[in-house]
N, C-alpha and C positions, 0 to 999 in steps of 0.2 A: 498528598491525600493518602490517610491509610486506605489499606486493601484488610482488613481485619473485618471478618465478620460477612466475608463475601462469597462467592459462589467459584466466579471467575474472574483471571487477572487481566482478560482480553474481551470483550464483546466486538467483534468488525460488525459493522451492519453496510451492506455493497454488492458489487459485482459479483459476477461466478460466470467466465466465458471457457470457452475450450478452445484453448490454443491450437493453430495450424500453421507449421511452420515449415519453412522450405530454408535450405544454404543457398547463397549465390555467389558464386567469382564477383559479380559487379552487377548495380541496381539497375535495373532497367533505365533508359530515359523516356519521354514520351513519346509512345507509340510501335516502343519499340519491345522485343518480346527476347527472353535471356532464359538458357536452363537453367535448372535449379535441381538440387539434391531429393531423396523422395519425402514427401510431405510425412511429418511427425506431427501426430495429435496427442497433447498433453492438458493438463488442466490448468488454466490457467483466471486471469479475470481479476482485477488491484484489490478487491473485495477478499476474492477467497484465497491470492497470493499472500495477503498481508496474517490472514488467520492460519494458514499452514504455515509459514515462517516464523511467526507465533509458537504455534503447535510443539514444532519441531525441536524448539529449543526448551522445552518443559513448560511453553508459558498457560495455565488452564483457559482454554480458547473456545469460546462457539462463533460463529457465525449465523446471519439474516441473509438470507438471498432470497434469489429467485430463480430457479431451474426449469427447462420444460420437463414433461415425462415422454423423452425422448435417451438415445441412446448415450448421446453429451450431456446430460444431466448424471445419468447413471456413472459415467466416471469420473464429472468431479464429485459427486458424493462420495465415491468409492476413495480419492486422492485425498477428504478432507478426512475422514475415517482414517486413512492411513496415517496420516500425519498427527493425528490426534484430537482432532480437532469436534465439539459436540455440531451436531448437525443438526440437533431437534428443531430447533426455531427457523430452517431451511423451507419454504413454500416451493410445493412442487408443484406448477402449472400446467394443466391438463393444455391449455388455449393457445402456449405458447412456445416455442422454441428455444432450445437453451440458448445464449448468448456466443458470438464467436466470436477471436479475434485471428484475422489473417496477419501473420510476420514473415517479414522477410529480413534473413541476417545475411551480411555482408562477412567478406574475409578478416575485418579489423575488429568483429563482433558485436556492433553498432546493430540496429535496428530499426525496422519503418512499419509501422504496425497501421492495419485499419481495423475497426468495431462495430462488429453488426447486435447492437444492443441485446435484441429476442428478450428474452424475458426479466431481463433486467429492468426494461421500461415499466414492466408490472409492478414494483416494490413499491408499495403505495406507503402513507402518514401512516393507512389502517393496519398496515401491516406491524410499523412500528409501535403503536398502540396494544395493540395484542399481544408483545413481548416487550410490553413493560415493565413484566416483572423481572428479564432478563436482563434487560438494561438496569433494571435495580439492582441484580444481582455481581456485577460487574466492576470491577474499580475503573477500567478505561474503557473507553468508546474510541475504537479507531472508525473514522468515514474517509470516504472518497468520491470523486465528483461520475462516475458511470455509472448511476442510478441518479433519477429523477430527481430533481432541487429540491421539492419539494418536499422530498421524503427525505432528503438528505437534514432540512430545518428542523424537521418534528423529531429525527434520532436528536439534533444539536438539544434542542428545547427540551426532551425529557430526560437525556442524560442530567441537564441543568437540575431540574426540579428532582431528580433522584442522587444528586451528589456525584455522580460519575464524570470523572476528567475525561474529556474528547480532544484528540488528537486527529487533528484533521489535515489529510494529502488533496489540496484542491486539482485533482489530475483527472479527467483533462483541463488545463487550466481554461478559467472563462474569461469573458472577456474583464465581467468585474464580481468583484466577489460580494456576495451579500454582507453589510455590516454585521448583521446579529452573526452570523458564524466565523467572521474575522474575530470578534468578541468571544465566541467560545471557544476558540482555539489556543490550547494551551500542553503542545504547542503547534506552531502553521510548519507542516514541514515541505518545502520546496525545492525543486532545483535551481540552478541559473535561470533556465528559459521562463519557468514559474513566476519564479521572485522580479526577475524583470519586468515581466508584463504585469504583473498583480501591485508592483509598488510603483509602478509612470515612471521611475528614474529611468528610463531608456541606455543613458550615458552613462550609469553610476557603475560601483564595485556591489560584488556580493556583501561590502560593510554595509553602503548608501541604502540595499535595497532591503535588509532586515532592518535596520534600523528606520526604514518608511514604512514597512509593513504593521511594526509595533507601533508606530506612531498612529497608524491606520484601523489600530484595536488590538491586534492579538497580542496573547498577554504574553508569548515567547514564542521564538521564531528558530527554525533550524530551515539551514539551505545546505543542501546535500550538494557535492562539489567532485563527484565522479571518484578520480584514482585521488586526489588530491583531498578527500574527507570529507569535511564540512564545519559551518560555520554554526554557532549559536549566541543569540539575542536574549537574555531572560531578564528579572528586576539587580539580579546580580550580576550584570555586565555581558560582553563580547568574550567569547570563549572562539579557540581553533583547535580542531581534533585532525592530526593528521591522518592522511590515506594510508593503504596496506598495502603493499608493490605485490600483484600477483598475476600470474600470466589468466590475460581477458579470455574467453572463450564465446562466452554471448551475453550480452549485457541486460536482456530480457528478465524482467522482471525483479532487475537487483534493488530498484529504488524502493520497493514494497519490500523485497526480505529486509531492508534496515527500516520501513517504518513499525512494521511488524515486530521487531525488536526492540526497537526502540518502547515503544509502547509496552511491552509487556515489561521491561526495566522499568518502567516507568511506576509500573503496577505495582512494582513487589519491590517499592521503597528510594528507588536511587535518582539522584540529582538529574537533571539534564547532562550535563557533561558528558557524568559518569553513563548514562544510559547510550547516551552518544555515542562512546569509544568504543563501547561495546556493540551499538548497532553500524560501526563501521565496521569493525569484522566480519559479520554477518555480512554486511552487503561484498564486500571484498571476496566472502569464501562463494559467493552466490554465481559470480561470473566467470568462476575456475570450469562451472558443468555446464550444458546444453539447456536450454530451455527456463521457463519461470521457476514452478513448483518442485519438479525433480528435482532442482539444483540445490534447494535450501537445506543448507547446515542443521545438522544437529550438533550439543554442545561437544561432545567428540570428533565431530569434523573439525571445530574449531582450532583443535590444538597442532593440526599438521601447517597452521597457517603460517606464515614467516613474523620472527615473534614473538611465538607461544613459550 
């Protein structure tokens, strides 16, 4: 789809949490209670991670959320600002709390996160309605599943009737995905844990479980596959894009800076593949830093990458 004659090459419409994050030697198990390093609050949330990873790499980005008019609101606006990102179609909710996520990262850089929604539950259809002209204005629509289904249909639905391609990360994944937005998905982009549970093959390979997912609707399929790259599913066949060897740090938030990328390649002309390769670096340069947002590349970070 061209991007000719558009505003923006990224619309995210999603999340906005603020990350709190703590280091540990080792996870706790239950019941049981383990130090941890001193808590780091950063901006975080797959919504506004996906539009600052966007942002950062030139892609023209706005975001749709939902913030409270609380102190966490005030710095992810302040983080999506920085990164580049338009913020005008952001609702700031006097009634609600901004959203949180608690992480905990281990020594191997892994992650165990929980989400205390706040005001992301507020992102209503009406909201997307109201910034429909933004959505028009857009060549992609990136969503994600931490905002209300609901609202997540109505962004799918009027991207449809405005031409704008959606790119959909079902995270957290459900238990079943609704058909109309398996249908709009172009492309469903997944992990292992995703793609397994969203395609039934339980026993299958990352090949079996794109290849059920398309079977299943979506019109292209990418399963993101860690150090080891990812896979893609289009009308033009099974593609492999290898990983980028670089030493992990925290792996928080790396699956958003490649959907983020991915998506804005998307925008400004390039194949799946190709947009691929490219949002495997991105995700790759993403787990060298601490944290979600802070950590995302810009197109000069990219080049110290191993590679370049």
């Amino acid at each position: 789809m061209s991007g000719e004659g558009r505003v923006y090459d990224v619309l995210v419409v999603g999340s906005a949490n603020a990350d709190l994050t703590v280091r540990v030697d080792r996870r706790p198990g239950a019941g049981e209670t383990v130090l941890g390093t001193d808590l780091v609050e950063s901006a975080g949330g797959k919504g506004a991670n996906q539009a600052a990873a966007a942002a950062r790499i030139g892609g023209r980005t706005a975001l749709l959320a939902r913030v409270g008019k609380d102190a966490y609101g005030d710095l992810l606006l302040a983080a999506q600002r920085e990164a580049g990102t338009d913020v005008t179609p952001v609702v700031v909710d006097e009634a609600a709390r901004t959203g949180t996520a608690m992480i905990i990262v281990g020594p191997d850089g892994d992650n165990s996160i929980v989400v205390s929604p706040g005001a992301n539950a507020a992102l209503t259809p009406q909201d997307v309605a109201a910034a429909r002209q933004t959505v028009a204005a857009a060549t992609v629509l990136s969503l994600q599943l931490e905002i209300p289904t609901e609202t997540v249909r109505a962004a799918a639905v009027t991207a449809e009737e405005c031409g704008t391609r959606v790119v959909l990360n079902p995270s957290p994944v459900p238990e079943r995905l609704a058909p109309e937005l398996l249908a709009a998905a172009d492309p469903l982009v997944v992990n292992e844990h995703e793609a397994r549970r969203l395609s039934g093959a339980a026993d299958g390979t990352p090949r079996d479980w794109a290849h059920a997912l398309r079977e299943l609707g979506a019109r292209s399929v990418v399963v993101t596959l860690g150090a080891d790259g990812a896979l893609l599913l289009d009308g033009a066949g099974l593609h492999e894009v290898p990983g980028v060897t670089v030493d992990a740090v925290d792996t928080t938030g790396a699956g958003d800076a490649f959907t983020g990328a991915l998506a804005t390649r998307l925008a400004r002309g390039d194949t799946l593949p190709a947009a691929a390769r490219f949002a495997v670096r991105v995700g790759a340069a993403a787990v060298t830093k601490p944290g979600a947002q802070p950590s995302y590349p810009t197109l000069a970070d990219l080049d110290a990458l191993p590679g370049s």
